[in-house]
C-alpha positions in Angstrom: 30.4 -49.6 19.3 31.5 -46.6 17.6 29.8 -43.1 18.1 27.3 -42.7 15.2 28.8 -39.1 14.2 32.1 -40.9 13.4 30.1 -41.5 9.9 29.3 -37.7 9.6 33.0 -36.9 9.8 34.2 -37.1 6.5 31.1 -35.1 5.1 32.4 -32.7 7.5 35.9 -32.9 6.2 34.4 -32.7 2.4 32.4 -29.7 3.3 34.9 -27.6 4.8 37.8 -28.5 2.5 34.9 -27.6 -0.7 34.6 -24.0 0.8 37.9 -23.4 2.3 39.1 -21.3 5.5 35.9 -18.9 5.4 33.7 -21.7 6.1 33.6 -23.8 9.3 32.0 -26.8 10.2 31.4 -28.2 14.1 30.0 -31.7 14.9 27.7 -31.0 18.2 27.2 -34.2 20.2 24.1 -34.0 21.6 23.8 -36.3 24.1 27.4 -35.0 25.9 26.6 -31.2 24.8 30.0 -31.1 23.5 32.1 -30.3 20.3 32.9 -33.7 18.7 35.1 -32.4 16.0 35.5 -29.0 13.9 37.3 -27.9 10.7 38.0 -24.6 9.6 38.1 -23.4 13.5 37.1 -19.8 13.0 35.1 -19.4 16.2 38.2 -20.5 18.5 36.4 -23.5 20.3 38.0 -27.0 20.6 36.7 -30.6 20.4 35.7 -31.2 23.7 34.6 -28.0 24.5 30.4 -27.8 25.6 28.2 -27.0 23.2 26.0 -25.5 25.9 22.9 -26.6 23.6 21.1 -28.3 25.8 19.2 -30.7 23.7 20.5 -33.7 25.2 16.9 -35.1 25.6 15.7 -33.3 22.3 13.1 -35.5 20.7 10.4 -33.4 20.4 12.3 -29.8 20.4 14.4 -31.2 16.9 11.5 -32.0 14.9 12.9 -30.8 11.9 15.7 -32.0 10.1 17.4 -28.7 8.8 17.3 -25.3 10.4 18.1 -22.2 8.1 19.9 -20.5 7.0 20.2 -18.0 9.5 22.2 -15.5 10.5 24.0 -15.4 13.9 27.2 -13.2 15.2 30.3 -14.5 15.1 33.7 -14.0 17.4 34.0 -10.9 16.9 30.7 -9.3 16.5 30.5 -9.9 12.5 27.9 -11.1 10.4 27.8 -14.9 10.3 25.4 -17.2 8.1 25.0 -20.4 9.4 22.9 -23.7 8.3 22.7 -26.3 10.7 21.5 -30.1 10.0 20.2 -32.7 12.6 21.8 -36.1 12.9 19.9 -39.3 13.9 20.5 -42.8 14.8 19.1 -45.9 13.5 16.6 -45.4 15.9 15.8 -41.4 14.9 16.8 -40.1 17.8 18.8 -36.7 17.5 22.4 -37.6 18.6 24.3 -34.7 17.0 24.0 -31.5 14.9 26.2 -30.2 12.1 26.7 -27.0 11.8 28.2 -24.8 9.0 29.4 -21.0 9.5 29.8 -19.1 6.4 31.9 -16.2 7.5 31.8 -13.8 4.7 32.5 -10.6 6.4 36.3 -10.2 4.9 34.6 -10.1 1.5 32.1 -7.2 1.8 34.3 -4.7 1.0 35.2 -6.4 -2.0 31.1 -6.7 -2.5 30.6 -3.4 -2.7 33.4 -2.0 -4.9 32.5 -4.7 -7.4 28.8 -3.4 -7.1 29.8 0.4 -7.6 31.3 -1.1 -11.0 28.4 -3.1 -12.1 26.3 0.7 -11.6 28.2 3.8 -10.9 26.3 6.1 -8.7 25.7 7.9 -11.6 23.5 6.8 -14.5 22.9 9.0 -17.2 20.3 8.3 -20.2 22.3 7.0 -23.4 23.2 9.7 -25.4 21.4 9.6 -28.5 23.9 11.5 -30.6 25.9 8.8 -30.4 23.6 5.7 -31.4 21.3 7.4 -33.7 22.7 5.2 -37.0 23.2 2.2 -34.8 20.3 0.1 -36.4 21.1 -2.9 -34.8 20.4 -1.3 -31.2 17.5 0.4 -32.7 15.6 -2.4 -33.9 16.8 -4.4 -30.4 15.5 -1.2 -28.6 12.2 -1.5 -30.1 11.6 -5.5 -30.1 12.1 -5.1 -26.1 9.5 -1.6 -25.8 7.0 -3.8 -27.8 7.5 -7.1 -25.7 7.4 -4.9 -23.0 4.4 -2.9 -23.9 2.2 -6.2 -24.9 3.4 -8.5 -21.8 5.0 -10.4 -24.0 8.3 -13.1 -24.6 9.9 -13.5 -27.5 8.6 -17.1 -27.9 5.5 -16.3 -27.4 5.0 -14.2 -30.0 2.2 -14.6 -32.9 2.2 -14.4 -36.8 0.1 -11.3 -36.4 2.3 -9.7 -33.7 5.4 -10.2 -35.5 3.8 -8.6 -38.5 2.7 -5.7 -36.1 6.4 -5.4 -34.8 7.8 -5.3 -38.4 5.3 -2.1 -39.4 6.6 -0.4 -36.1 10.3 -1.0 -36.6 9.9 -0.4 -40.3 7.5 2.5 -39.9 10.8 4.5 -37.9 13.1 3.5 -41.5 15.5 0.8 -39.6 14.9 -1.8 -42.1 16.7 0.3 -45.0 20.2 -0.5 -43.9 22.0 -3.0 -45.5 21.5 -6.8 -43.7 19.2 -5.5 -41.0 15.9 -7.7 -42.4 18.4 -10.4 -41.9 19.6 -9.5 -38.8 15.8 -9.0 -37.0 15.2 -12.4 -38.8 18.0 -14.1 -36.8 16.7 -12.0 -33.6 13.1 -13.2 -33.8 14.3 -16.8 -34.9 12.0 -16.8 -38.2 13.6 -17.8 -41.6 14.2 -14.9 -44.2 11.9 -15.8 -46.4 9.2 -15.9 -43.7 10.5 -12.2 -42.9 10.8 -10.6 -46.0 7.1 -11.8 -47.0 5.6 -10.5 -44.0 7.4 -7.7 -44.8 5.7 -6.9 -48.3 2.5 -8.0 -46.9 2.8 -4.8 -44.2 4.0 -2.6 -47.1 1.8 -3.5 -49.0 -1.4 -2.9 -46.8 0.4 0.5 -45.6 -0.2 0.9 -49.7 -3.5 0.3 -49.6 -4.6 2.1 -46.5 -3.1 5.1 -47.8 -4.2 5.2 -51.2 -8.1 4.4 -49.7 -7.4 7.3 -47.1 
């Protein structure tokens, strides 16, 4: 009868060929306490080799299915994260374990250059000198202070808080420029026409307000 983690191999094989040489995967056979088979060998051990698990007669400790991820140390002291999966016969009994060793410790280095470029150690605010005529960020600027300031998403957005939007970015002049009611139509995902009459409507109330003032 063949061993029941012959079946696993090849999910073995897949998963270890998917993720390459920084990855290894080790069949434990529980009821020997031994290494049935291991790809990737990044941890030095051989098939045949105990496990030194000591779960042999496991039924109640292996509960669970699925243990992790967590993190454990690897040959030489580094940083390894590990997920490890319990395998059952017909008869549910825990005959084996797969393991899988993600050794990323080569790459941190590489992590933390890449996340010194994504934010230098040094942020300055934006300098306004340079984007004071850039409507387009303006009126972006201000649709994200607003959403901000009223809890709100974009989709979620009412008639009446569009309308109360529009006064604030037009109240600052940024709806002047050529295109830009078309552009903060696009941005809000309303039709022109809807724009440009909410637009007269806040004018026109600013109009009134003042002259009634």
């Amino acid at each position: 009868m063949p061993h029941p983690l012959h079946k696993i191999q090849p999910i073995a094989q897949a998963v270890a060929d998917l993720f390459g040489p920084h990855v290894e995967v080790i069949l434990h056979d529980l009821e020997n306490d031994e290494i049935f088979a291991i790809y990737n060998n990044c941890s030095g051990q051989e098939v045949g080799m105990p496990s030194n698990l000591g779960l042999g007669d496991s039924g109640e400790v292996l509960t669970k299915d699925v243990f992790g991820p967590y993190e454990k140390s690897g040959v030489n002291g580094q940083a390894v994260n590990s997920i490890s999966a319990v395998i059952r016969d017909d008869e549910e009994r825990a005959v084996g374990l797969l393991c899988v060793n993600a050794d990323y410790s080569k790459f941190l280095g590489a992590h933390q250059i890449l996340s010194e470029l994504i934010t230098p150690p040094r942020m300055e605010k934006r300098p306004e000198v340079l984007f004071r005529n850039d409507w387009q960020g303006l009126i972006i600027n201000e649709i994200n202070h607003f959403l901000e300031k009223h809890n709100l998403a974009q989709s979620e957005m009412k008639p009446e808080q569009r309308r109360l939007l529009l006064k604030q970015i037009d109240g600052k002049g940024l709806l002047y420029a050529r295109r830009s009611v078309d552009q903060l139509a696009a941005i809000l995902d309303v039709s022109r026409s809807t724009l440009y009459k909410d637009l007269v409507r806040v004018r026109e109330n600013d109009i009134v307000r003042k002259v009634l003032s």
